[in-house]
Each structure stands twice: as structure tokens, then as C-alpha cells.
C-alpha positions as CSV (number, residue, x, y, z in Angstrom):
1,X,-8.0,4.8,-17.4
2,X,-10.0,1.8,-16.3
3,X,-11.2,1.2,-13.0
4,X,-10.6,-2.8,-11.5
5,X,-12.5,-3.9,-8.7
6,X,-9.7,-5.1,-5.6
7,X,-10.2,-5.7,-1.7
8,X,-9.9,-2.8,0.7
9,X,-6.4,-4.1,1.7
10,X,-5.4,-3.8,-1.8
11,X,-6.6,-0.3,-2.2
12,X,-4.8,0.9,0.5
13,X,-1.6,-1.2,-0.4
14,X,-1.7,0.8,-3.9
15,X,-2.6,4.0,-1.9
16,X,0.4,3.9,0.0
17,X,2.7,2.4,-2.4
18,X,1.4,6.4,-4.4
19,X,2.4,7.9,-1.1
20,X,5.9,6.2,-1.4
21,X,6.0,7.4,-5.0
22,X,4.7,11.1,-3.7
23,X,7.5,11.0,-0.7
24,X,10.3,9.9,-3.3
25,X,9.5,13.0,-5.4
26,X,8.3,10.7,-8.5
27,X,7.1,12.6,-11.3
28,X,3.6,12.8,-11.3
29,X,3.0,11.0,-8.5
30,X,1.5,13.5,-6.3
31,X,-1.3,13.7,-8.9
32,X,-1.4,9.9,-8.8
33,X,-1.9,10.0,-5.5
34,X,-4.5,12.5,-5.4
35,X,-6.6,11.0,-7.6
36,X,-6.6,7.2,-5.9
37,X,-7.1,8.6,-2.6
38,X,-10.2,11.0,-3.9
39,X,-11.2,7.9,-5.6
40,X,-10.9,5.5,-2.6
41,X,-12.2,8.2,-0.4
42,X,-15.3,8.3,-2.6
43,X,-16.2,4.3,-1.9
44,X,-15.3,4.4,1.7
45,X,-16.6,7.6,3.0
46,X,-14.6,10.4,4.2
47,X,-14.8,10.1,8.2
48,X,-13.3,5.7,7.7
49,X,-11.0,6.9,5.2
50,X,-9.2,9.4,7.5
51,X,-9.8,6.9,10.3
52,X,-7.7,4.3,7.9
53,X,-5.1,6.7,6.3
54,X,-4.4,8.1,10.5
55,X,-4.2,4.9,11.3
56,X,-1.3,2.9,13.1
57,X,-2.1,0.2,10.3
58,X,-1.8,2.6,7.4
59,X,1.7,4.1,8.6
60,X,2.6,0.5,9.1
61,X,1.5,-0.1,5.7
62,X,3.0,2.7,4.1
63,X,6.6,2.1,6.0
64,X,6.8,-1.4,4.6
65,X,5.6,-0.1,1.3
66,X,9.0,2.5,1.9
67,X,11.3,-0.6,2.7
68,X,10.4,-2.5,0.2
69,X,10.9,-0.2,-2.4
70,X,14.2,0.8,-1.2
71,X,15.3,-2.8,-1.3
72,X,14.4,-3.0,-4.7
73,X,16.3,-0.3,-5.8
74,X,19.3,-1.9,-3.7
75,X,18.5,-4.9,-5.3
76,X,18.6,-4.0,-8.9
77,X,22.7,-2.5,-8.1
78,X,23.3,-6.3,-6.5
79,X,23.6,-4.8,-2.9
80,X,20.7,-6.7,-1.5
81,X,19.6,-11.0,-1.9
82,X,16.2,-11.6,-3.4
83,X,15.6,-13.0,-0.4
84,X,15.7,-9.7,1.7
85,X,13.7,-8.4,-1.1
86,X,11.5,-11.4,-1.1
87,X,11.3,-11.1,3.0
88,X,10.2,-7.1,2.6
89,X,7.3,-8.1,0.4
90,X,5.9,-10.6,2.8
91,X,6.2,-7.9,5.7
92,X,4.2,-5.4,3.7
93,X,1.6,-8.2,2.6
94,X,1.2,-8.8,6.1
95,X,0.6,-5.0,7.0
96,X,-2.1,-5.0,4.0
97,X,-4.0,-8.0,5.8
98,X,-3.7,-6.6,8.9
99,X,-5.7,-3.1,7.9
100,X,-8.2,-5.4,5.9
101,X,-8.9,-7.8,9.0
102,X,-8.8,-4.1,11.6
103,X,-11.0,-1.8,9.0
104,X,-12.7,-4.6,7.2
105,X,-13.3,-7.6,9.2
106,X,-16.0,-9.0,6.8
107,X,-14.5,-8.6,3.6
108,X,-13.1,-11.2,1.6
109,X,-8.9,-11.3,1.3
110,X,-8.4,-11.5,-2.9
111,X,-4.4,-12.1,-2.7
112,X,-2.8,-14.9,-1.8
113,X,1.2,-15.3,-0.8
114,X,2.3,-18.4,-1.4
């Protein structure tokens, strides 16, 4: 495994995408998910982590992550536009700026939607 550096907002965004994974029943991915939120835990401290992952932000985060992943799956059977997809995506960028800008006011946003 490598480790990259991201933003906080990107962490999280992965986090929770795991925690879709982990709520889907994905093999392995309650391991996955152990291991990123251990690792992000480790940077951030323990009391902000739970403060982020008990957050309104987070479950926000983590529904869009869920909606977007179902739309996907819809997508790839025909039963959803790209464009639903495409509006899903934006929704769950926008959920990963908005922890950033709440939990990390001062850090620098990597992504960019055009």
C-alpha cells in the first residue's frame, strides 16, 4: 500500500464512501474501513475524529456517498441519465466541502468540479 497525501474533505469523502462499501456488505470492506478510519483517526486525533464522523456533516456526507452509488449501479442497467448520476456527484462534492470548510476552515480545498 502506498499512502497519498489529500485534503481533510477528501479523507473523509473516501472514509465514507468505505462506510458505503461496509453498509453494502462488500467483501472486505469492513477491513477497508477499519484501517482508513484508524489511519485518519491517527492524523486528526481521536476526540475531532468522533466529533467529524458524529457529525451532521459526516452523515450528510456519507448519505450522498449512499445515493450516489446506488445511481451508479442504476445507471450501469440504463435505469438512470448520466445526468442524475452526474447531479448525485455534485451533491456529495458539495457535502465534502462543506465538512472541510465546518472541521477545517483553514485548509486548502485540493478538488476542483468543474
Amino acid at each position: 500500500m502506498i499512502a497519498i497525501k489529500v485534503d481533510e474533505g477528501y479523507a473523509y469523502d473516501f472514509l465514507a464512501i468505505l462506510d458505503v462499501k461496509r453498509t453494502k456488505n462488500l467483501k472486505g470492506s469492513q477491513s477497508n474501513y477499519e484501517a482508513c478510519f484508524s489511519h485518519i483517526e491517527s492524523q486528526i486525533g481521536k476526540q475531532k475524529h468522533s466529533e467529524i464522523i458524529n457529525s451532521d456533516k459526516y452523515r450528510d456526507l456519507t448519505a450522498a456517498n449512499l445515493e450516489t452509488f446506488d445511481a451508479v449501479e442504476k445507471a450501469r442497467y440504463g435505469q438512470i441519465s448520466a445526468k442524475e448520476v452526474d447531479d448525485l456527484n455534485m451533491k456529495r462534492y458539495y457535502c465534502k466541502v462543506a465538512l472541510q470548510r465546518k472541521f477545517f476552515p483553514d485548509s486548502n480545498i485540493a478538488e476542483s468540479k468543474s
